[in-house]
C-alpha positions, 0 to 999 in steps of 0.5 A: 680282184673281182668286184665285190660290189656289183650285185646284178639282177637275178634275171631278166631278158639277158639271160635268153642270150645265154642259149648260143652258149649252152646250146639251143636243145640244151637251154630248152630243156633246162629252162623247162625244168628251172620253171617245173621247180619254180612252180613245184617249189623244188619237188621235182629234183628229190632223191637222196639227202642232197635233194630234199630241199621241200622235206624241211622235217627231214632237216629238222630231224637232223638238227634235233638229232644233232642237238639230243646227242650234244653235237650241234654246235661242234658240228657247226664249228665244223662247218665253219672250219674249212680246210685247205687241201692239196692235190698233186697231179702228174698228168701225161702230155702236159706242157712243161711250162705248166709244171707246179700250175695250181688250180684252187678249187671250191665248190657246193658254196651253198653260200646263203645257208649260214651269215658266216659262211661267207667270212669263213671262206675269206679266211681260209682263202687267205694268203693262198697262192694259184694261178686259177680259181675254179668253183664247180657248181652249186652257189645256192642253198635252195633249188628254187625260190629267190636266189638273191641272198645267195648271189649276194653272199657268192660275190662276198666269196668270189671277192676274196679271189685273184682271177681268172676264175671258172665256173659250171653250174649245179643242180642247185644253180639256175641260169640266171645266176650267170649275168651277175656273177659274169659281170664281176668277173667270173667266167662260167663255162656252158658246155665251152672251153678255154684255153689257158697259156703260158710261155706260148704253151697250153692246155685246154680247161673244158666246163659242161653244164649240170650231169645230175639233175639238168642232164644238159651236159653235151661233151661234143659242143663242150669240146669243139675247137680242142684237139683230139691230142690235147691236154684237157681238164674237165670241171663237172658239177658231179663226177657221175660223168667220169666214164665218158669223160676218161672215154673223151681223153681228159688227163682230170676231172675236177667235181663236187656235189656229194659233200663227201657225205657231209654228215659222216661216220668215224672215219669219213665213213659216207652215210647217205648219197644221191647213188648218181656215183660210185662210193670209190669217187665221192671224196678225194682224189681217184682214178678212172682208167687213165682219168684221174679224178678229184671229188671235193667234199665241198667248201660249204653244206646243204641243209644245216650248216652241220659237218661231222667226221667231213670237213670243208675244204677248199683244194689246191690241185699243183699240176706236174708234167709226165711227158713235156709236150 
């Protein structure tokens, strides 16, 4: 199990190490923005519903909406309803000995918008079986301030959890979320890659850092030491990335980031989202040339803890083998 009692320090000198990791252009560039909303108070990064973290009027438009038509409170017990999915994936050039390996996927926790976030998560985590866990991006509500309420809350979820377990950041996520969350356990991956073995067979999990906002995404230092011919996984905080990433060769693309739309018509019909994906990707599972994909509606919300005709989910993606490497 992760440990849930360490709570680390929101930053520090610790986190300059982690540039051999993202990349030195990469980390620059990023560091750069993280100060520009830190200063701006989140200003920088708005477009769309999903960025409008200043707006709080805009919020509390949709809260008092919400609340004239008399759906506030189911809305939030929907938010509080989280769903278990399933996702099977034939994949070509899997190994055998990955046939039925299942991937838990979480994502967009936001895991300090409401104080039973937390525990509604644990239960909808419990009794699930996977071999992985993999949680793409987005760990906190706001996209500057503070952010120890909600490294607090993403170590109450991640306890809940049986490793391994990966991560990529989101737009939402500064880098020094990663010293506290790394130190109980998860590993994130900066544009790296791992191996996962079994029975002396593998595949190769690769993880890039946020496409949307941060743009420090690098394919090429994320897919060093991977042969060209192997089977590869990709997490992305955001499946805009989806062309290039069928270009690259990966079998899947597991991402998050639109929450489906959160807040939708009958039907899971999307009313607002950021434009950065095409309509055809912004929730469930897709496929792109010979990439198949998975767009999570997201475990938790932004904004108001509101759902509606979108419910959270967390996913269990069972691999199975097409062509036995």
């Amino acid at each position: 199990m992760l440990r849930p009692d360490f709570i680390g320090p929101d930053g520090g000198a610790e986190v300059k190490a982690l540039s051999d990791r993202l990349g030195a252009e990469a980390y620059a560039d990023r560091m750069a923005k993280e100060e520009q909303l830190h200063h701006r108070g989140g200003r920088c990064q708005h477009r769309g519903l999903f960025h409008l973290d200043a707006c709080l009027d805009l919020y509390a438009l949709i809260r008092l909406c919400l609340q004239c038509c008399g759906l506030w409170k189911r809305a939030v017990r929907n938010y509080l309803d989280i769903q278990v999915e399933v996702n099977e994936v034939p994949l070509e050039g899997l190994p055998a000995a990955f046939d039925g390996f299942r991937i838990l996927q979480l994502t967009d926790l936001h895991a300090d918008l409401h104080p039973d976030f937390p525990a509604a998560v644990l239960r909808a985590l419990a009794g699930q079986a996977y071999d992985i866990a993999v949680v793409t991006g987005d760990f906190r509500t706001s996209t500057f301030g503070d952010a120890s309420g909600a490294t607090k809350a993403s170590l109450q979820i991640l306890s809940g959890l049986q490793a391994p377990v990966y991560a990529v950041l989101g737009n939402h996520d500064f880098l020094n979320k990663l010293p506290p969350l790394e130190a109980a356990g998860v590993r994130f991956l900066l544009n790296e890659n791992v191996p996962i073995e079994r029975d002396d067979q593998r595949f190769h999990l690769v993880g890039i850092d946020d496409p949307n906002f941060y743009k420090t995404h690098d394919f090429d230092r994320a897919l060093q030491g991977v042969p060209e011919d192997a089977c590869k996984l990709l997490l992305s905080h955001s499946p805009e990335v989806h062309a290039e990433a069928a270009a690259r060769g990966f079998g899947l693309l597991l991402a998050g980031h639109t929450h489906g739309g959160q807040i939708c018509l009958p039907g899971g019909v999307v009313v607002m989202h950021d434009g950065s994906s095409p309509r055809q990707i912004l929730s469930g599972a897709w496929r792109s040339c010979a990439l198949q994909g998975y767009t999570s509606r997201g475990t938790g919300a932004t904004g108001v803890p509101a759902r509606l005709n979108c419910p959270p989910e967390i996913t269990i993606h069972t691999l199975r083998t097409l062509s036995p490497a």
